[in-house]
C-alpha positions as CSV (number, residue, x, y, z in Angstrom):
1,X,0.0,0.0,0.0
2,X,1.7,3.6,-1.1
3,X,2.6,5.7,2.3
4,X,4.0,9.0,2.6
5,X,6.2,10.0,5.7
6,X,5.8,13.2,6.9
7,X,9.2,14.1,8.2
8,X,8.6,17.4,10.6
9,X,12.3,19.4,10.2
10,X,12.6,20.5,14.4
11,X,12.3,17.5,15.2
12,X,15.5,17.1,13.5
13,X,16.6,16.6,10.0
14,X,17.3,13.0,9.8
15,X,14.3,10.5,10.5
16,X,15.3,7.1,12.6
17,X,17.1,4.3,11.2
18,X,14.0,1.8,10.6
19,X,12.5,4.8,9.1
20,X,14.9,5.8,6.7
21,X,15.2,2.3,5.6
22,X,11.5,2.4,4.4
23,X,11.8,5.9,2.6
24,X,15.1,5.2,0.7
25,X,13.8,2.0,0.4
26,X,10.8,2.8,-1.7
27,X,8.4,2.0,0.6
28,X,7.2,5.2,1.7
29,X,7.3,8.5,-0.1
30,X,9.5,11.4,1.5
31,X,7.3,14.6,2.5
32,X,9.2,17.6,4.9
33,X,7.5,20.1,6.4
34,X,9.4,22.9,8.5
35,X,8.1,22.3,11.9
36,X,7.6,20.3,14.9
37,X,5.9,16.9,15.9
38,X,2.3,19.0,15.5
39,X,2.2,20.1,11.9
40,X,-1.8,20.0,12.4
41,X,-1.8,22.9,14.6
42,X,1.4,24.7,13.7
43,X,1.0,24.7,9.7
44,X,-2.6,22.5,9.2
45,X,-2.6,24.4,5.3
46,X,0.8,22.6,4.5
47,X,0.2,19.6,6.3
48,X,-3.4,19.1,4.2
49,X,-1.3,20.3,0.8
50,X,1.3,17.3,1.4
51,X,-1.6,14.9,2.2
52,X,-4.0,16.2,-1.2
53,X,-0.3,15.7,-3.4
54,X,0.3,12.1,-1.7
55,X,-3.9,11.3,-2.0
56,X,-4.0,12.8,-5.3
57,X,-0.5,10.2,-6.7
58,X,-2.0,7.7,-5.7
């Protein structure tokens, strides 16, 4: 099933290992956004523009 991971920048730049194995891997499609662990409160409109983009290539 196609995933997107969300990777919120202040939480710090590079994601966990198991994590990174499934983005490079393929598995899940890279998405950043430029703030914290709550992107549905600090930038909702960016958060729902990744999530329409991964919906929409799908």
């Amino acid at each position: 099933m196609p995933a997107t991971h969300v990777k919120c920048l202040l939480d710090g730049a590079v994601p966990p290992p198991a994590v990174a194995d499934w983005v490079e891997g393929g598995r899940w499609e890279p998405a950043e956004l430029d703030t914290g662990h709550w992107p549905m409160f600090s930038q909702p409109r960016e958060l729902a523009r990744v999530l329409r983009e991964s919906a929409a290539a799908d």
